[in-house]
N, C-alpha and C positions, 0 to 999 in steps of 0.2 A: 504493500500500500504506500510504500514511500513513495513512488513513482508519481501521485495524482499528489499535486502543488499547485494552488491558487499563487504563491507567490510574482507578484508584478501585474496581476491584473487588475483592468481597469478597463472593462466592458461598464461599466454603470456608473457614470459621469457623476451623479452624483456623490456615491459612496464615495468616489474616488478622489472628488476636490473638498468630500469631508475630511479626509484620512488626511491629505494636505494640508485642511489647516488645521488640526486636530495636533499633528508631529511639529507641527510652530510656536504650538501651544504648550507643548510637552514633548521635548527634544530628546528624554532619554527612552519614550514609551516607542512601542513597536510601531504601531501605527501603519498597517500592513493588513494583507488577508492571511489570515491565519489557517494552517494547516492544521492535518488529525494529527492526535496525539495516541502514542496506545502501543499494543503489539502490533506487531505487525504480520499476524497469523489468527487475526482471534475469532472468536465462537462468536463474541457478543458486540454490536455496532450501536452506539449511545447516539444521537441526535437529538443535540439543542437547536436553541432558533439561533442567534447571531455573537459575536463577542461584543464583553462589557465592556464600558470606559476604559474604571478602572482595573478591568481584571486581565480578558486575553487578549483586550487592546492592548493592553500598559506591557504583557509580560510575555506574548506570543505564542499563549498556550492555551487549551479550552479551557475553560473555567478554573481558569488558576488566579489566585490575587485577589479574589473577590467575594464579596457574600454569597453568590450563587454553589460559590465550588464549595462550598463548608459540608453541605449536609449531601450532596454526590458523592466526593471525595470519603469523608467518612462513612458511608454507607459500602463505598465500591473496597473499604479497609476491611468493612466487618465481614463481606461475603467473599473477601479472597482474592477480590479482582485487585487488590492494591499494595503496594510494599510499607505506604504510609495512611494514614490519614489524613493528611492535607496534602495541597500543591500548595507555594508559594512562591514557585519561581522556575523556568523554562529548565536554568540549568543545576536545580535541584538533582538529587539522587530518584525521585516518585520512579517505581516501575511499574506499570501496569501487567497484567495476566489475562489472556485470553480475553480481552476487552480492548478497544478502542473509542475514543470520543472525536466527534466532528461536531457542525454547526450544517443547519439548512442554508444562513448564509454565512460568509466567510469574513467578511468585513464588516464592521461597527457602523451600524447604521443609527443617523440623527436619530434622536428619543429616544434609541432602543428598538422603530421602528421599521421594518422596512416595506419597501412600496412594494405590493403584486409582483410588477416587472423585472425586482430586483432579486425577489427570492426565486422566480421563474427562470431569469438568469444563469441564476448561478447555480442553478439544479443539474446542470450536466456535470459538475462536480461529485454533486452526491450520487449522481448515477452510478459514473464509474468507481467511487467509493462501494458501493452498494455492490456491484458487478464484482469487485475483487474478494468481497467479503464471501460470497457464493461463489465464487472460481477457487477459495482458498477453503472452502469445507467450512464458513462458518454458517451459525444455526439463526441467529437472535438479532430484534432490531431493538433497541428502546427509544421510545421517541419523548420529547420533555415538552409537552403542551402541544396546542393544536397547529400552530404553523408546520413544528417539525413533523407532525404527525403527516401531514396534507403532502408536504416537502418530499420523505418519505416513499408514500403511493403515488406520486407526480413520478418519483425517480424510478418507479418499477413499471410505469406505464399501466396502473389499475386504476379505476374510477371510486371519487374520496365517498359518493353514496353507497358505494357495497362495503365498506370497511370507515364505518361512524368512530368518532373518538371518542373516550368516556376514560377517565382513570381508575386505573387495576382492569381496564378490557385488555382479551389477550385475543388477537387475529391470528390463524393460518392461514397464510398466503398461500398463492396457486404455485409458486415457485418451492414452497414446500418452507420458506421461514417464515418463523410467528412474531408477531410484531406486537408489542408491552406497549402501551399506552399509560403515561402519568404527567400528571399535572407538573408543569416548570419546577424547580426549584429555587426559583427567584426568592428576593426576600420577600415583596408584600406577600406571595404565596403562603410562604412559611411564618412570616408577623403574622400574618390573618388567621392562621391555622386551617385557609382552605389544601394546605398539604401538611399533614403533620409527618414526625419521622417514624412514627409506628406505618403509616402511610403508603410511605415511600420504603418500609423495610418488606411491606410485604408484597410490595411490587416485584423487589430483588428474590425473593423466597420464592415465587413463584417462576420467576427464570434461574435460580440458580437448582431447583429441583431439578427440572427440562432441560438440562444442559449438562446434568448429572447423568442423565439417561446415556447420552452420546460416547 
C-alpha cells in the first residue's frame, strides 16, 4: 500500500490554496495530503472523513496530534491492533498490526468540511487503497461517520441505498468484505456522548471476533 500517495496533489483548487495559506500560517505543520498510515498487509482498512488542523495536518499522520486520535488510538491498543496507545507524532515509535488508517479525503478541508466534488475527487485514492486491501487478502473496512461511510461504497462502485449507515451496522459486501459502520470519533461526538467508548469498544469486539475466524 505504500505505492498509493496523494502527496503533491492539487486536483481541488480549493483545498489546495487552503493548505497554502494554512503552511504560512504554520510553517512547521505538514500542510500537505496526507497518506495511510498502518501495515502494510493488513486485515483491517479504518476510514475517517479528512485530517484535523491541529492533528494530521500539523503532524502528517491520520489522526495523530489531536482529540480525534485519543479514543481510536486507545481502542486500536486495547484490541491488539497497536504497539501504543497514542500517536503523537509521524516519527514516533506507534506500530500498527494488521490495521491501517486513511481519510475519505486527504487534505484539510476549511471547517472541517468538505464540498461533494472534493470528497468525489479524491475517491480514486480510496479506491485503489481499497483495491490493494482485497488484492492483499484483507477482510474489514471500518468507516468513522457517514461521509467515510458513502466514500467507502463510492470507492467499491455499490449504491449508498442498498448499504444505509447506522452505528454498530455490520454490511457484507458482494466483494465478500464486511464493512463496521460507527459514529466519528470526533470530540463533540465523544463530549456529547453521542459515541461513548463502551460504544466504540464494541464496534472493535465485533470485528476483532470476524477476523479471529480468518
Amino acid at each position: 500500500m505504500s505505492s498509493i500517495k496523494p502527496m503533491g496533489c492539487r486536483q481541488c483548487q480549493r483545498l489546495a490554496e487552503f493548505l497554502d495559506t494554512v503552511k504560512v500560517r504554520y510553517p512547521d505543520y505538514y500542510a500537505a495530503p496526507v497518506s495511510a498510515f498502518g501495515n502494510e498487509n493488513p486485515k483491517l482498512l479504518i476510514i475517517g472523513l479528512a485530517p484535523g488542523m491541529h492533528g494530521a495536518n500539523r503532524t502528517g499522520r491520520p489522526f495523530t496530534g489531536d482529540y480525534a486520535g485519543i479514543l481510536l488510538y486507545q481502542t486500536l491498543y486495547k484490541f491488539g491492533f497497536a504497539s501504543h496507545s497514542e500517536s503523537v507524532s509521524a516519527d514516533d515509535d506507534l506500530i500498527l498490526t494488521d490495521c491501517r488508517i486513511t481519510n475519505a479525503v486527504k487534505c484539510l478541508p476549511p471547517g472541517n468540511k468538505p464540498e461533494p466534488g472534493e470528497i468525489r475527487q479524491c475517491n480514486s485514492y480510496l479506491t485503489a487503497e481499497i483495491s490493494e486491501l482485497i488484492i492483499k487478502g484483507g477482510k474489514a473496512l471500518l468507516v468513522l461517520g457517514t461521509i467515510a461511510h458513502q466514500a467507502g461504497l463510492r470507492a467499491l462502485g455499490l449504491k449508498l441505498k442498498d448499504f444505509p449507515f447506522g452505528h454498530g451496522t455490520v454490511h457484507t459486501l458482494p466483494n465478500g468484505l464486511i464493512l463496521y459502520d460507527s459514529y466519528h470519533c470526533s470530540r463533540y461526538n465523544t463530549q456529547t456522548k453521542r459515541l461513548t467508548t463502551e460504544m466504540f469498544e464494541q464496534v472493535f469486539e465485533k470485528i476483532s471476533t470476524e477476523l479471529a475466524k480468518n
